[in-house]
PDB file of the backbone (N, CA, C, O) and the ligand in Angstrom, with CONECT records:
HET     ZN  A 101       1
ATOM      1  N   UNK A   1      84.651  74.033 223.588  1.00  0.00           N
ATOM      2  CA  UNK A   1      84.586  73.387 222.269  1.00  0.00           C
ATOM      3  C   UNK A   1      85.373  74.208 221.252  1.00  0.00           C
ATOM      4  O   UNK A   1      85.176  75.423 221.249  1.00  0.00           O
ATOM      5  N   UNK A   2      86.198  73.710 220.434  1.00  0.00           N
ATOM      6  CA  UNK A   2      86.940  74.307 219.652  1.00  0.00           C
ATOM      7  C   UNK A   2      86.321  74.916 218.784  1.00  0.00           C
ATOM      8  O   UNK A   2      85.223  74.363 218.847  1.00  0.00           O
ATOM      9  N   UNK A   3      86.221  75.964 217.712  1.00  0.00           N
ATOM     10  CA  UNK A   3      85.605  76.600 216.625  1.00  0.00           C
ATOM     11  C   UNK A   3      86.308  75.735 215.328  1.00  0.00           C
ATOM     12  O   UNK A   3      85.729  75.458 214.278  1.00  0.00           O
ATOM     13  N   UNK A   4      87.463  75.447 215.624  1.00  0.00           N
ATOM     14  CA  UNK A   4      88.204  75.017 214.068  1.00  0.00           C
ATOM     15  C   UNK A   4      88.145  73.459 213.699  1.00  0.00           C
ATOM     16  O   UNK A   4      88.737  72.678 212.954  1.00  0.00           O
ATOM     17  N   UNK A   5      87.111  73.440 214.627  1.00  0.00           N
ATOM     18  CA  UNK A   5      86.957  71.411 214.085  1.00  0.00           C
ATOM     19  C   UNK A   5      85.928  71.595 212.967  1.00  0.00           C
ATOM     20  O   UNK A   5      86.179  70.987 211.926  1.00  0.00           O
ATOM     21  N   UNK A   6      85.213  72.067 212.992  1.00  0.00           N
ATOM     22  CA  UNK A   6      84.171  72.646 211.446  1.00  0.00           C
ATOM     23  C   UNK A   6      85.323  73.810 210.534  1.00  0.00           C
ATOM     24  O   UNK A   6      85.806  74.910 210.804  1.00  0.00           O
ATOM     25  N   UNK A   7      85.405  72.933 209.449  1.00  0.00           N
ATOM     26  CA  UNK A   7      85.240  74.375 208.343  1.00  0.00           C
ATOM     27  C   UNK A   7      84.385  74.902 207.796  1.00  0.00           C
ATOM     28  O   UNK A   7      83.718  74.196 207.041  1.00  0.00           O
ATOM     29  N   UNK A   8      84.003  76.440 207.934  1.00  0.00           N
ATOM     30  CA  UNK A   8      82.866  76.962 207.260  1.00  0.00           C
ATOM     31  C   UNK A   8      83.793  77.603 206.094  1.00  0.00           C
ATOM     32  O   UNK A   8      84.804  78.263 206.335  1.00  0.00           O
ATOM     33  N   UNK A   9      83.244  77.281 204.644  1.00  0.00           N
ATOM     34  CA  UNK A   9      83.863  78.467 203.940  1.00  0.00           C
ATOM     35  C   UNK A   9      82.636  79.358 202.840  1.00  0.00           C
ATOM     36  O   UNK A   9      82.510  79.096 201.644  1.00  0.00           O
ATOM     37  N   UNK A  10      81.943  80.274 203.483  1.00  0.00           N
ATOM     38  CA  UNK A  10      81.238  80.842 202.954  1.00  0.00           C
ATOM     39  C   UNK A  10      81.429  81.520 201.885  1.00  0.00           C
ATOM     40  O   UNK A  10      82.233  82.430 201.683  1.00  0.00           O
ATOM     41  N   UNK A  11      80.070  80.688 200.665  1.00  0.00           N
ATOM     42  CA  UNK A  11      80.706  81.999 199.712  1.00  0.00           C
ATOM     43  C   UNK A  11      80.542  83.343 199.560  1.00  0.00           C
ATOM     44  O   UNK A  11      79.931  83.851 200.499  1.00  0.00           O
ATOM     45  N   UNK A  12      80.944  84.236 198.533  1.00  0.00           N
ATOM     46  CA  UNK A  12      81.032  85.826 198.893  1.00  0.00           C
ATOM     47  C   UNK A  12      79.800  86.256 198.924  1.00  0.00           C
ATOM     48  O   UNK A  12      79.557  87.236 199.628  1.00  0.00           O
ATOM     49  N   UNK A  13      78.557  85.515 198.039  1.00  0.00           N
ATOM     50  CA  UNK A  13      77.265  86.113 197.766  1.00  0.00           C
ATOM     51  C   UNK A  13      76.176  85.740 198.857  1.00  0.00           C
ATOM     52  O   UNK A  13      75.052  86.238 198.911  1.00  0.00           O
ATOM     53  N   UNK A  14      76.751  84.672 199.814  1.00  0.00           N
ATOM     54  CA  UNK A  14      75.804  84.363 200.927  1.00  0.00           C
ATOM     55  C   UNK A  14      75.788  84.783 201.803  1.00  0.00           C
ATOM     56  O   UNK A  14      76.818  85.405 202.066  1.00  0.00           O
ATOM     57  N   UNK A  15      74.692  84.785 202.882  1.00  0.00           N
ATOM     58  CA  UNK A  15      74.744  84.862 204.278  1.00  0.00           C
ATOM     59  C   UNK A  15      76.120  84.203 204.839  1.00  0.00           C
ATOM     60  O   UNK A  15      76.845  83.458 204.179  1.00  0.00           O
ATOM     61  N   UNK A  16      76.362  84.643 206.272  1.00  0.00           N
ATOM     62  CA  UNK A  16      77.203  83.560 206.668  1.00  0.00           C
ATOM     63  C   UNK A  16      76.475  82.197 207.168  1.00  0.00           C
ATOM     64  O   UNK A  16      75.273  82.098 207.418  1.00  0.00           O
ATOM     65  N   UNK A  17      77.140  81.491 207.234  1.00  0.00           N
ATOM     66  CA  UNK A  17      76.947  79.993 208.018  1.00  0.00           C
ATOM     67  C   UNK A  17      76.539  80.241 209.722  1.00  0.00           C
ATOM     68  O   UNK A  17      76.997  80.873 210.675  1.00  0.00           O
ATOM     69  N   UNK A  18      75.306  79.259 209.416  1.00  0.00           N
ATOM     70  CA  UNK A  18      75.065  79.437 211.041  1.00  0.00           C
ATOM     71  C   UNK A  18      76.182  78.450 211.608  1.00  0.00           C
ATOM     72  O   UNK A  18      76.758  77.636 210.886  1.00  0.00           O
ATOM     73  N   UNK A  19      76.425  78.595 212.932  1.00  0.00           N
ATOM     74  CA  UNK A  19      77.051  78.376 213.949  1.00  0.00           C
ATOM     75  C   UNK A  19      77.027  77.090 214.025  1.00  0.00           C
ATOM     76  O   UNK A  19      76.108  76.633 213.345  1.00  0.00           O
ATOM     77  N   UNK A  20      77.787  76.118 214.687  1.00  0.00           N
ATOM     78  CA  UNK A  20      77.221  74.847 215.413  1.00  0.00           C
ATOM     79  C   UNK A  20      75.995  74.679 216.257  1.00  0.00           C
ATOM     80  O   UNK A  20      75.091  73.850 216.362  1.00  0.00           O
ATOM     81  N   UNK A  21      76.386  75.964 216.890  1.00  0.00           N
ATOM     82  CA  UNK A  21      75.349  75.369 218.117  1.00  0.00           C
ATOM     83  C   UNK A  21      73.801  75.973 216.977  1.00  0.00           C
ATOM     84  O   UNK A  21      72.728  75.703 217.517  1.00  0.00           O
ATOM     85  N   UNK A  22      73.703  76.486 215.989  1.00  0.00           N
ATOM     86  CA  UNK A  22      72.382  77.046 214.845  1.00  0.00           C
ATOM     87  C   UNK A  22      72.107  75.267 214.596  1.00  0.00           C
ATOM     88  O   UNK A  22      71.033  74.682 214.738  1.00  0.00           O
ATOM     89  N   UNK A  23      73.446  74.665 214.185  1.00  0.00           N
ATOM     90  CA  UNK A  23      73.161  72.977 213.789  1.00  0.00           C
ATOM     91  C   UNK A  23      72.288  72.701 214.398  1.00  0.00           C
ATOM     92  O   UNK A  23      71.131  72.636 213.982  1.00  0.00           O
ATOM     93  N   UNK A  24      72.705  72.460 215.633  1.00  0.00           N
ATOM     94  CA  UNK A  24      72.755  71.495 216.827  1.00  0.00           C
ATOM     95  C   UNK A  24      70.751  71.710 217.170  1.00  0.00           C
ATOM     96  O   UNK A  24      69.831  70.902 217.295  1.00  0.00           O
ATOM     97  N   UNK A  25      70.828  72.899 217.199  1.00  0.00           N
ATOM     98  CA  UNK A  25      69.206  73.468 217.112  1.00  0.00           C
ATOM     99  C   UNK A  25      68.633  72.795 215.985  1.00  0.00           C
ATOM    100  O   UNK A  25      67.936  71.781 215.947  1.00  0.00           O
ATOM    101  N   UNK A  26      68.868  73.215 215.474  1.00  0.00           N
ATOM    102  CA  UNK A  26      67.943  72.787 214.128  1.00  0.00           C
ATOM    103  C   UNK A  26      67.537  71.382 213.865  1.00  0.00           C
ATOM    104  O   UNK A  26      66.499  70.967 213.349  1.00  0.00           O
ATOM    105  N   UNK A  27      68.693  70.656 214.380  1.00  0.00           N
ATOM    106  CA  UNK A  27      68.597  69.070 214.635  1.00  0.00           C
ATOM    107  C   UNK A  27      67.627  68.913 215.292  1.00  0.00           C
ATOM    108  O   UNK A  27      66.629  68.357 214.834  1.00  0.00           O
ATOM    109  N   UNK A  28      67.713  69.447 216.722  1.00  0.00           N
ATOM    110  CA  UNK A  28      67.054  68.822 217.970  1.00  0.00           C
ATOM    111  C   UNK A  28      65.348  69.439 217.749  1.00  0.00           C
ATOM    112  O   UNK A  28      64.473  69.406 218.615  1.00  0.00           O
ATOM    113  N   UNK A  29      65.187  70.075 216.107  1.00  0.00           N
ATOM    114  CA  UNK A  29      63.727  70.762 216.150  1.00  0.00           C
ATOM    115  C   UNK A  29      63.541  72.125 217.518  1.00  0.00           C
ATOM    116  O   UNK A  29      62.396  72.526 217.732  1.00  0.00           O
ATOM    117  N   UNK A  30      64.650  72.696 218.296  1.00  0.00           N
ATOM    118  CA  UNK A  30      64.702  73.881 218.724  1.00  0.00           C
ATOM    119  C   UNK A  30      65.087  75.162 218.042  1.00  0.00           C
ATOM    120  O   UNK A  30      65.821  75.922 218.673  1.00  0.00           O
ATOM    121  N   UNK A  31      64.732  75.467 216.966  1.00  0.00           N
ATOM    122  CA  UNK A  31      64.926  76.408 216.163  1.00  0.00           C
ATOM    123  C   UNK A  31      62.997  77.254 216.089  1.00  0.00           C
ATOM    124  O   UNK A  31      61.879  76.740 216.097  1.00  0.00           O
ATOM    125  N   UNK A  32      63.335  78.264 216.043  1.00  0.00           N
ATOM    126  CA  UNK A  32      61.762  79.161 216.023  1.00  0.00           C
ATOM    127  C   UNK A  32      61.550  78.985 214.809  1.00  0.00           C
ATOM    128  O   UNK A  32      62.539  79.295 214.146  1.00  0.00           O
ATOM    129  N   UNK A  33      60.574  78.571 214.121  1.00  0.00           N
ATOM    130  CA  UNK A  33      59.771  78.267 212.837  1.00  0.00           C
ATOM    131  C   UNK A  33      60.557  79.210 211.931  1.00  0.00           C
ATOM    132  O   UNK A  33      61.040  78.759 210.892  1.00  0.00           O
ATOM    133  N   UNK A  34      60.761  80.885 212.361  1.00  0.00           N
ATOM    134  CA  UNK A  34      61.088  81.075 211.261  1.00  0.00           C
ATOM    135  C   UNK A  34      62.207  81.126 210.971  1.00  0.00           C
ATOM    136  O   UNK A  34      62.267  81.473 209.792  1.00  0.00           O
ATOM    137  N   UNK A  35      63.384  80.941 211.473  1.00  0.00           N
ATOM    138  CA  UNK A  35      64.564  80.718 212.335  1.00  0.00           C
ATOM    139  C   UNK A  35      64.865  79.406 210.782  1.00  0.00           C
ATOM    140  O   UNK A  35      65.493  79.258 209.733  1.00  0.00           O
ATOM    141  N   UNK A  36      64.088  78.902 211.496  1.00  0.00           N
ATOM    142  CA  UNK A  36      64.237  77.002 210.506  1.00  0.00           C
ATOM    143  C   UNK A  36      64.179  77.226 209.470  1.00  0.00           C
ATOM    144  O   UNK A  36      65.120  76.928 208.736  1.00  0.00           O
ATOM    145  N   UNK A  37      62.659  78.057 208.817  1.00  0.00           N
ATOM    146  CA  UNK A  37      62.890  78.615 207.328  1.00  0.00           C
ATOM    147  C   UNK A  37      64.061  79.231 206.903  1.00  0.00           C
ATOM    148  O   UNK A  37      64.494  78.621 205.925  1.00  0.00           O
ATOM    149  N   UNK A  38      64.886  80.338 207.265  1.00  0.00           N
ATOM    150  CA  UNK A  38      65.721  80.184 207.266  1.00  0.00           C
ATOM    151  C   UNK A  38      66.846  79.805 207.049  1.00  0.00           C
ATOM    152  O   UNK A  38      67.608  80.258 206.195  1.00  0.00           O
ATOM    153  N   UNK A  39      67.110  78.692 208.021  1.00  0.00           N
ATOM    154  CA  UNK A  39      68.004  77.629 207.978  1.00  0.00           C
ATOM    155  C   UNK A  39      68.031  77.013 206.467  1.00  0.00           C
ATOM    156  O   UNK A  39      68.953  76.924 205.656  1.00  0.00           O
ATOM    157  N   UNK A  40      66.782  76.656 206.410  1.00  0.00           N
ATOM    158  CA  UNK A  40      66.392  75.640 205.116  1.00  0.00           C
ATOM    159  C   UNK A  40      67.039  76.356 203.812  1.00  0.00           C
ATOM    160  O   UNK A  40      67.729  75.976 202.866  1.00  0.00           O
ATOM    161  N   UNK A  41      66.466  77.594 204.240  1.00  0.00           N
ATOM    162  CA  UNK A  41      67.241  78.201 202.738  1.00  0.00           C
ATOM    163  C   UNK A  41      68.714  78.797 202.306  1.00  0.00           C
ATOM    164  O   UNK A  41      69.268  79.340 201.351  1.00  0.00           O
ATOM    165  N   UNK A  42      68.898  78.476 203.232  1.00  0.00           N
ATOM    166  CA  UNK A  42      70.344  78.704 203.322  1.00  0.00           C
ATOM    167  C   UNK A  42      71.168  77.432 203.087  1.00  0.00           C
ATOM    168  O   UNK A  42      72.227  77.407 202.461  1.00  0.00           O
ATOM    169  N   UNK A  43      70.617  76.469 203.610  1.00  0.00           N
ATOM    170  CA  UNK A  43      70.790  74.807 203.017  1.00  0.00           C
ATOM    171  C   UNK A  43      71.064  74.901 201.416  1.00  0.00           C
ATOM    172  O   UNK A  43      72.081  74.937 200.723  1.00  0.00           O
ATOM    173  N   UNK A  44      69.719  74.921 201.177  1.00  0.00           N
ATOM    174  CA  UNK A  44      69.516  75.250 199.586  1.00  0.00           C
ATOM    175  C   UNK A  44      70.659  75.613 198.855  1.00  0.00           C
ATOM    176  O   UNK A  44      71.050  75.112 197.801  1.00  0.00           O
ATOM    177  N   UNK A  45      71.263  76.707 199.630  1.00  0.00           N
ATOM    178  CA  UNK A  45      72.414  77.355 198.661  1.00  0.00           C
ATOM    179  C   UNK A  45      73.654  76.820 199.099  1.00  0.00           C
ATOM    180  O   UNK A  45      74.495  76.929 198.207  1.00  0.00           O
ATOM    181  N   UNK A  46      74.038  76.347 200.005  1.00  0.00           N
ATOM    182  CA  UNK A  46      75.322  75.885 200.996  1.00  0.00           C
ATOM    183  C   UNK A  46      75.554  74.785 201.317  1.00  0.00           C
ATOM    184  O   UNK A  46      75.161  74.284 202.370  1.00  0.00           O
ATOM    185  N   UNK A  47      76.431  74.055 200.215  1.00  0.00           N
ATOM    186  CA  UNK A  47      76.965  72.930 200.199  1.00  0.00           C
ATOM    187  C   UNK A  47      77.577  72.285 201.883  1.00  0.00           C
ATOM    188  O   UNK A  47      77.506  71.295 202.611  1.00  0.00           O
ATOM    189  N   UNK A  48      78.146  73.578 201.809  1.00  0.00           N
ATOM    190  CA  UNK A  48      79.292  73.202 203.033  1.00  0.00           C
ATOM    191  C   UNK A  48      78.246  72.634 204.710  1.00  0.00           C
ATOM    192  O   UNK A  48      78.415  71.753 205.553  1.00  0.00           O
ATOM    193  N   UNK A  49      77.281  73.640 204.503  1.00  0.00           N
ATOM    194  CA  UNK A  49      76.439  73.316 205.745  1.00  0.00           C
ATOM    195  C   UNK A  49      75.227  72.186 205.235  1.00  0.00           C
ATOM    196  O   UNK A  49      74.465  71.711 206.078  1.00  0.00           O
ATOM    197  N   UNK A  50      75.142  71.871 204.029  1.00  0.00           N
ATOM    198  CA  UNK A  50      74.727  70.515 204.040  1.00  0.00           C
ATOM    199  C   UNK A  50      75.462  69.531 204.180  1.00  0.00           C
ATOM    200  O   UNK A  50      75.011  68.414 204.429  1.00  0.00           O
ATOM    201  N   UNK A  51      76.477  69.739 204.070  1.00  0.00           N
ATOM    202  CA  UNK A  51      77.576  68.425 204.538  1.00  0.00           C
ATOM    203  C   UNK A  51      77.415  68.409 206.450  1.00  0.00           C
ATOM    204  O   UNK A  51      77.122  67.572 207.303  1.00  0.00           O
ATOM    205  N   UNK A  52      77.714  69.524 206.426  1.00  0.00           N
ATOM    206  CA  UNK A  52      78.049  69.750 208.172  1.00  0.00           C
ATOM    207  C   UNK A  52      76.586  69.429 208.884  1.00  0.00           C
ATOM    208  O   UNK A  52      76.518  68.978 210.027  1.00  0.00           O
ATOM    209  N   UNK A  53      75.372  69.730 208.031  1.00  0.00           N
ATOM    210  CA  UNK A  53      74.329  69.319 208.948  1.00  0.00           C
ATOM    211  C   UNK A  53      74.107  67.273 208.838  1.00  0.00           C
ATOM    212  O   UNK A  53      73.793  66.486 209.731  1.00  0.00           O
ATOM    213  N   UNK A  54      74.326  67.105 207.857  1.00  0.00           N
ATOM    214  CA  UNK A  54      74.598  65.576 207.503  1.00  0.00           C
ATOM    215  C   UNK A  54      75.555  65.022 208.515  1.00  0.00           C
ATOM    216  O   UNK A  54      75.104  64.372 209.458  1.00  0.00           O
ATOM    217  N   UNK A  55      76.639  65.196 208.410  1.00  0.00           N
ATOM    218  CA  UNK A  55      77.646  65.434 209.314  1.00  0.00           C
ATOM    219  C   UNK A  55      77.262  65.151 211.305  1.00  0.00           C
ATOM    220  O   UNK A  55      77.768  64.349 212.091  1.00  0.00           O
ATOM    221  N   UNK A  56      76.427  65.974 211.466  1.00  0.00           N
ATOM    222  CA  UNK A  56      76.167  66.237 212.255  1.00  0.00           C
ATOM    223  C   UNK A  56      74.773  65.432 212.992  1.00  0.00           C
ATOM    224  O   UNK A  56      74.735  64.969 214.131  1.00  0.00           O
ATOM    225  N   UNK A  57      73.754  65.431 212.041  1.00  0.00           N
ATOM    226  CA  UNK A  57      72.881  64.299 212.063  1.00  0.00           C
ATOM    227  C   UNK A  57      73.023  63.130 212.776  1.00  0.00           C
ATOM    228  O   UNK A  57      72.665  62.712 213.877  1.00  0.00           O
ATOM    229  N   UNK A  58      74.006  62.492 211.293  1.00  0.00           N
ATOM    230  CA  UNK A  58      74.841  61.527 211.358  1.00  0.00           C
ATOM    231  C   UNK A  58      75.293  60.733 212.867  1.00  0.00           C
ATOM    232  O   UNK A  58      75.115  59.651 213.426  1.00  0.00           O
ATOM    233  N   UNK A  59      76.179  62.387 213.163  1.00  0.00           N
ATOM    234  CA  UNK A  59      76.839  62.171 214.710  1.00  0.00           C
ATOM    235  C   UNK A  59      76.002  61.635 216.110  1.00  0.00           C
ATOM    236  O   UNK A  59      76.254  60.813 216.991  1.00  0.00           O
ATOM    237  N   UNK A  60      74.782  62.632 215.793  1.00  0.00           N
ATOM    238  CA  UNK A  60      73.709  62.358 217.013  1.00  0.00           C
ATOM    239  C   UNK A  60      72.726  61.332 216.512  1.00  0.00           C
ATOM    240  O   UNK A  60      71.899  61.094 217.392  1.00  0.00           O
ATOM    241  N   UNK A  61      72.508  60.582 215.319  1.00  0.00           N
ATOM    242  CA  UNK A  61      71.789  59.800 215.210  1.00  0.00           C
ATOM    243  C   UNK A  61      70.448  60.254 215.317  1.00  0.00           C
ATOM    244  O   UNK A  61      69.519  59.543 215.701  1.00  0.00           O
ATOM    245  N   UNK A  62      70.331  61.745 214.885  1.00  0.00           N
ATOM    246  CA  UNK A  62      68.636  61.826 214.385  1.00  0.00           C
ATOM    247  C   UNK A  62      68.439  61.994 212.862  1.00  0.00           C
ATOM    248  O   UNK A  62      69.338  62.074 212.024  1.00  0.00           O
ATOM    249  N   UNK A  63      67.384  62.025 212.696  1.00  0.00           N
ATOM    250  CA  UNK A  63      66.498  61.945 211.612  1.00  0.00           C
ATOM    251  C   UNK A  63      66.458  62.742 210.307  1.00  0.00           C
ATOM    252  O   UNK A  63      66.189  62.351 209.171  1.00  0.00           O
ATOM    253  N   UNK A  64      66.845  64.153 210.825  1.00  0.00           N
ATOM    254  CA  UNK A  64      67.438  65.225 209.710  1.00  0.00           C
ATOM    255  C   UNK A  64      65.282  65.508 209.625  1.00  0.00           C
ATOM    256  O   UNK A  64      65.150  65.948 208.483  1.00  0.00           O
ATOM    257  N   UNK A  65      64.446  65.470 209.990  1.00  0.00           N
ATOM    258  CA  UNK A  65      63.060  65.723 210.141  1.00  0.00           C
ATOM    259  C   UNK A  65      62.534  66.083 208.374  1.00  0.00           C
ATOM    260  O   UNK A  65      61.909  65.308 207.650  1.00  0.00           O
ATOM    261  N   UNK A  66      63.013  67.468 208.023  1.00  0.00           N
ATOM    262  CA  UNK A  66      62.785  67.715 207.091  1.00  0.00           C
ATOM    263  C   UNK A  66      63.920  68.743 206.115  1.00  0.00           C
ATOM    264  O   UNK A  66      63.681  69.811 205.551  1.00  0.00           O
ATOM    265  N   UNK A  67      65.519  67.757 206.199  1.00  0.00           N
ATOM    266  CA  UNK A  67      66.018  68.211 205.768  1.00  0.00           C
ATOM    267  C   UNK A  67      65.993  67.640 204.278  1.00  0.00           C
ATOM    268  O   UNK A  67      65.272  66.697 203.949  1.00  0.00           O
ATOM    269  N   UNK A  68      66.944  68.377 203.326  1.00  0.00           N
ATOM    270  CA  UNK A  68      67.000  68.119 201.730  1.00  0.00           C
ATOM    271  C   UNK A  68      67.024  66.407 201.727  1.00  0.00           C
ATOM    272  O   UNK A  68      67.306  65.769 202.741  1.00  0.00           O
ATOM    273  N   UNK A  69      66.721  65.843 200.567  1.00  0.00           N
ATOM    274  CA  UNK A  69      66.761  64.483 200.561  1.00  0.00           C
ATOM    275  C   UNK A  69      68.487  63.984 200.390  1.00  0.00           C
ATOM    276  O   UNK A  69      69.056  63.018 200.898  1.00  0.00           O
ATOM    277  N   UNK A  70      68.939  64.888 199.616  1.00  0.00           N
ATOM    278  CA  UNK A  70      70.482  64.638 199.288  1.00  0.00           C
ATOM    279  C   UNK A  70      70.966  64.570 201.138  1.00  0.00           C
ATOM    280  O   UNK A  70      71.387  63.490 201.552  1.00  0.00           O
ATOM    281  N   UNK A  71      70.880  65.551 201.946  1.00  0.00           N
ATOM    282  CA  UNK A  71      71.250  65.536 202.856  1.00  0.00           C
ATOM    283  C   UNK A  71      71.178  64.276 204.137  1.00  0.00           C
ATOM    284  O   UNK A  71      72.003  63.752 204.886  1.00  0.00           O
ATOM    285  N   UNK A  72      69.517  64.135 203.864  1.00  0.00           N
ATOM    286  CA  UNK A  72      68.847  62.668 204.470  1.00  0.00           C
ATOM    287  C   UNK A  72      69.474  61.098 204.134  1.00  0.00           C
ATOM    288  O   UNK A  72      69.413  60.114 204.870  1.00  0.00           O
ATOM    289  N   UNK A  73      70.123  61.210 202.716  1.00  0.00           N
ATOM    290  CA  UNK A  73      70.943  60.161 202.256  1.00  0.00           C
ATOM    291  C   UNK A  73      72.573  60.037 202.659  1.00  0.00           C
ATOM    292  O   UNK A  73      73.180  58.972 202.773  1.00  0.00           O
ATOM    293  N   UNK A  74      73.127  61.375 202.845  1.00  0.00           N
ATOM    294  CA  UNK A  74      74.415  61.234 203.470  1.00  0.00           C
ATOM    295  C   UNK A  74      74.502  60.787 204.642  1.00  0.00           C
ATOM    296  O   UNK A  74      75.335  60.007 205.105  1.00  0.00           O
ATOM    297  N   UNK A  75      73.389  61.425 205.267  1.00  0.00           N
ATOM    298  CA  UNK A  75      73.372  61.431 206.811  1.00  0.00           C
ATOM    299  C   UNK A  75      74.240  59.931 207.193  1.00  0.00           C
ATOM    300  O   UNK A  75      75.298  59.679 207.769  1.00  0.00           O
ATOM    301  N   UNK A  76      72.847  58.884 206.338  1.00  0.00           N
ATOM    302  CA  UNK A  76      72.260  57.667 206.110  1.00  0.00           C
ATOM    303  C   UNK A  76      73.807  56.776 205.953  1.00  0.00           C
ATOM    304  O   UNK A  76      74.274  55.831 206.588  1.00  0.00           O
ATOM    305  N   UNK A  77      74.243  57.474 204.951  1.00  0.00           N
ATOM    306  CA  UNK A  77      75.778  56.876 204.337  1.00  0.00           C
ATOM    307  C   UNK A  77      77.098  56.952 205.330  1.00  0.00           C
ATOM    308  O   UNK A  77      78.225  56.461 205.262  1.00  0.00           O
ATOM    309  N   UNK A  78      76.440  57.780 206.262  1.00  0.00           N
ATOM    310  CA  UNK A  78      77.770  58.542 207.514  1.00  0.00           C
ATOM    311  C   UNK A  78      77.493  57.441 208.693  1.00  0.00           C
ATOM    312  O   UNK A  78      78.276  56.810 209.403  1.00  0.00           O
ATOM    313  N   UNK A  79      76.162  57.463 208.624  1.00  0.00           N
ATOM    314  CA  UNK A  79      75.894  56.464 209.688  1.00  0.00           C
ATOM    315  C   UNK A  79      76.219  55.069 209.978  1.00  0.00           C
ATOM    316  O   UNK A  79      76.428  54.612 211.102  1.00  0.00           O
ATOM    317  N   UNK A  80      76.260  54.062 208.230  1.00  0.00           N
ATOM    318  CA  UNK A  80      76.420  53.333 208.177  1.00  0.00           C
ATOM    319  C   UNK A  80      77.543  52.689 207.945  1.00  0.00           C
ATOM    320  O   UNK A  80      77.830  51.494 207.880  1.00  0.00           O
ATOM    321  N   UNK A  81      78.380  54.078 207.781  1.00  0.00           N
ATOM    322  CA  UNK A  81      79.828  53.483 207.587  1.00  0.00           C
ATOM    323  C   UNK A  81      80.988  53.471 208.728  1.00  0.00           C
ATOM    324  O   UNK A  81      82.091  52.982 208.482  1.00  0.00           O
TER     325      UNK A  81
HETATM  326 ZN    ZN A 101      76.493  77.632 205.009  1.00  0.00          ZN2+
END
C-alpha cells in the first residue's frame, strides 16, 4: 500500500498523525480504550485526520461509532455522493 495516497500535514504544535492502519483500527472499534481516547483527542485538534477519518469511514461504509458530529456528517456527504 502506498504511504503517499493520504496527505498528513501535521501541525508544528501537535502530536503526529496516526497512521492509516491507527484509522483503519479505530474504525473497525480495534483500538485499546485508551488508544481511542487518544485518537479522539487528537481529532479534536486535527482537521486533516478528521477529514481522513471521514474519508475513510465513508470508504468502508461504517458508522464513525463515536466520532465528532462534524465528522459523522461528512462521512454521510462522502457516502452519498
Ligand atoms: Zn492528525
Amino acid at each position: 500500500m502506498s504511504k503517499d495516497s493520504v496527505m498528513h500535514t501535521p501541525g508544528a504544535s501537535q502530536a503526529a498523525c496516526p497512521d492509516e492502519q491507527d484509522l483503519a483500527a479505530y474504525l473497525d472499534g480495534r483500538l485499546p480504550p485508551e488508544e481511542r481516547d487518544r485518537f479522539k483527542a487528537h481529532l479534536d485538534q486535527c482537521a486533516a485526520c478528521r477529514e481522513a477519518v471521514a474519508e475513510l469511514g465513508a470508504l468502508l461504509g461504517v458508522d464513525l461509532p463515536d466520532a465528532p458530529d462534524e465528522v459523522k456528517g461528512r462521512a454521510k456527504r462522502l457516502r452519498n455522493s
